[in-house]
C-alpha positions in Angstrom: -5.1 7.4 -9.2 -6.4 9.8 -11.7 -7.1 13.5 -10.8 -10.7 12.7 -11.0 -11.5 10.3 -8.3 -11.5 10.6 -4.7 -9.8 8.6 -2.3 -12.5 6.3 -1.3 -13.8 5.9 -4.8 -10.4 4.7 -6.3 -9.9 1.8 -3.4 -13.5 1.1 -4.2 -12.4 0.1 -7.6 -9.4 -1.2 -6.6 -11.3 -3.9 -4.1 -13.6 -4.4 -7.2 -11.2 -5.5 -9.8 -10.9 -9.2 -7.9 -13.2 -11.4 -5.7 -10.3 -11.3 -3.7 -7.1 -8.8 -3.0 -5.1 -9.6 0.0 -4.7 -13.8 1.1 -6.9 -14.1 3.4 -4.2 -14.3 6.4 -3.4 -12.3 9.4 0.1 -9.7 8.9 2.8 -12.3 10.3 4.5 -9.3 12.1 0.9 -8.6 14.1 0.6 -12.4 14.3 4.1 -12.4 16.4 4.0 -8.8 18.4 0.7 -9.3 19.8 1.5 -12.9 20.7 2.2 -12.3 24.6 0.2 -9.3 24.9 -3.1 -9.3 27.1 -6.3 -8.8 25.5 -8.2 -5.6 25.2 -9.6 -3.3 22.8 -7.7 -2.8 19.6 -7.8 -1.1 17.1 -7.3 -1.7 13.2 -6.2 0.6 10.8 -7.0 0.2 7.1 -8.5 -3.3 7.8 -8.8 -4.2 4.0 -10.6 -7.6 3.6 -10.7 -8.2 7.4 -8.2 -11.3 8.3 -5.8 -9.2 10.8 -9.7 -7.9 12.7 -10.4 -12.1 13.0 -7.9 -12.8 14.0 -7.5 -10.8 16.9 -10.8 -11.3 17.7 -10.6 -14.8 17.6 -7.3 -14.5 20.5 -10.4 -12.8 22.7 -9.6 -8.8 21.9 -12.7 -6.4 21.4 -11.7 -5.3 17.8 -12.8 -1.8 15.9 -11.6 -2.1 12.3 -11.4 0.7 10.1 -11.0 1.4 6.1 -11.9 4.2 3.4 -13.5 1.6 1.0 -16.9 0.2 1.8 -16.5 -2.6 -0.6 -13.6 -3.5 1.7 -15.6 -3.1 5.0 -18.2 -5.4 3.4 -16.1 -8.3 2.3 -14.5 -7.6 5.7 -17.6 -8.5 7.2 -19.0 -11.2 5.4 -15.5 -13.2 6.3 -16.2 -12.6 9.9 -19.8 -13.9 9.5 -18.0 -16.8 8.1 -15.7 -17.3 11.2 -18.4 -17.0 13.5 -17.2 -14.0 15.0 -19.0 -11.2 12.8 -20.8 -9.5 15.7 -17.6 -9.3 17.6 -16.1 -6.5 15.7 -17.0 -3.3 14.8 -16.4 -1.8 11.7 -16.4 1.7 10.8 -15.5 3.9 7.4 -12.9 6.6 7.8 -10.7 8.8 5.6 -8.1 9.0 7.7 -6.3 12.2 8.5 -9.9 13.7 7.9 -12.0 11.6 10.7 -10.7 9.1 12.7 -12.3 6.3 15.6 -13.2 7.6 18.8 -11.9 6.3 22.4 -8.6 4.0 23.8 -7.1 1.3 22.9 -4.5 -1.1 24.7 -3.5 -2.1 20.5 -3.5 0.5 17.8 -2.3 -1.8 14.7 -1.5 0.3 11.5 -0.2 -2.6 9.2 1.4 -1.4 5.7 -0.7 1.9 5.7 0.3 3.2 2.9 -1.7 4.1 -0.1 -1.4 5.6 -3.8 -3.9 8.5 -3.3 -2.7 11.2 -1.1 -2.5 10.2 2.6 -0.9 12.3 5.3 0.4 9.1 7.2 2.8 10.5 9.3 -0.6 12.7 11.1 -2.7 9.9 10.9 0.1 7.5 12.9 0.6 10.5 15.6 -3.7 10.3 15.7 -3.2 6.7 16.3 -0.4 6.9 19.4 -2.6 9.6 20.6 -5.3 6.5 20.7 -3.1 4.3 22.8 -4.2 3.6 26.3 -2.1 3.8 29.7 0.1 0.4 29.1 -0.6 -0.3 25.7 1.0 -0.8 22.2 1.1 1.1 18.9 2.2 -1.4 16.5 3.5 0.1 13.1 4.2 -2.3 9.6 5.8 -0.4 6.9 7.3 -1.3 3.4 10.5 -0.1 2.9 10.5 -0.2 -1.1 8.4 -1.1 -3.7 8.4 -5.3 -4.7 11.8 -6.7 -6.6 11.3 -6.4 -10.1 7.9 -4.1 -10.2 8.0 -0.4 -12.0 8.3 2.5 -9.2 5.6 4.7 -10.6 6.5 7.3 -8.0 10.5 7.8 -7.5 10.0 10.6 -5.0 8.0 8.7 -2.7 10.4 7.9 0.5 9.6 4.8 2.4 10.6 6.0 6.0 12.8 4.1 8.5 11.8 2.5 11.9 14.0 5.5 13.3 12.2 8.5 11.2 8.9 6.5 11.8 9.4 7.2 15.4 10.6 10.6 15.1 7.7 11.4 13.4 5.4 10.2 15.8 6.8 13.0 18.1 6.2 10.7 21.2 6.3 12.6 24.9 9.9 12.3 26.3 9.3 9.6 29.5 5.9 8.6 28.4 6.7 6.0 25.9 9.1 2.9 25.3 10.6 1.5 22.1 10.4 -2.4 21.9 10.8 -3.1 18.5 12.1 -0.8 15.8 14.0 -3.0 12.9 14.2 -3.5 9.2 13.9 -7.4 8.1 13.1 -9.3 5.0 9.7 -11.1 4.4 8.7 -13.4 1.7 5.6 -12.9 -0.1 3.6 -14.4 -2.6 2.6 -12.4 -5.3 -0.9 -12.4 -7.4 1.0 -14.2 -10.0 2.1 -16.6 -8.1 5.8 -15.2 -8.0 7.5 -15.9 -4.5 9.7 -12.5 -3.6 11.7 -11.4 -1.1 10.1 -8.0 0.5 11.8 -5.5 3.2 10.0 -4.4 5.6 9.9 -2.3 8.7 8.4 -2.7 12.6 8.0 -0.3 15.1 6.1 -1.0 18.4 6.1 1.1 21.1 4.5 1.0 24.1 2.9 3.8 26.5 3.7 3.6 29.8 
């Protein structure tokens, strides 16, 4: 990010530099968390290019999805036109940690939010508990390191674990349980082509 461009405009450019960024696929983790969960409303933080949104929609949840870049949000929705489920989801613009969706939601899903312009995630993830209803799940995918092999441009950034991503939610003692909260490795294909070995980090909680 240079000093000169604002948050939204440097993701804009960042969505613009390929027809396509992320593969098209829904986040495995959300893929096996929400698996046995009951449909609702969920909500989807930093939606990208809009394949975690389908698919929830497509397993029968009402889905808001959320992102700072409107190139993004408008890829995002001409895929869900393409699914046939593009007036099932609602999709809405937000800088998060300076406006975030209104209402509850029986899914909050904030998968791999992190970002190389300044975002105060640790707020934005205690806004996003704050969003789960009565008996429903905040579901929480995290890096835990930059890929094998790639340049750490920032040394000082600290990847948090499941244990201080849950202390800094600063959940209400005997309103909340903890269902997942681990650290495993996940393959992933990289733009090159390169297969690597990534580690990762889920937390899911659940309000009771």
């Amino acid at each position: 990010m240079t000093t000169e461009q604002l948050p939204d405009a440097w993701w804009n450019t960042f969505y613009s530099e390929h027809d396509q960024i992320w593969s098209g696929k829904p986040n495995i983790v959300l893929t096996e968390q929400v698996a046995g969960l009951t449909p609702g409303r969920a909500l989807d933080l930093g939606c990208g290019e809009g394949a975690d949104a389908i698919w929830l929609t497509e397993q029968g949840w009402t889905v808001t999805a959320v992102d700072i870049s409107s190139v993004a949000l408008g890829r995002a929705a001409e895929h869900a036109k393409d699914a046939g489920v593009g007036d099932r989801i609602e999709w809405q613009q937000h800088e998060l940690g300076k406006s975030f969706p209104d209402g509850e939601f029986d899914l909050v899903s904030a998968q791999f939010l992190h970002s190389k312009t300044e975002l105060d995630r640790d707020a934005i993830l205690r806004s996003a508990a704050g969003a789960v209803a009565r008996g429903g799940v905040l579901l929480i995918e995290g890096h835990m390191g930059f890929p094998p092999g790639e340049h750490n441009p920032h040394p000082d950034i600290h990847f948090p674990t499941p244990a201080e991503v849950i202390e800094s939610l600063a959940l209400a003692d005997g309103e909340w349980d903890v269902e997942v909260s681990e650290v495993h490795d996940r393959a992933q294909v990289m733009r090159d082509g390169v297969l690597i070995t990534r580690r990762d980090s889920t937390v899911k909680v659940r309000r009771r």
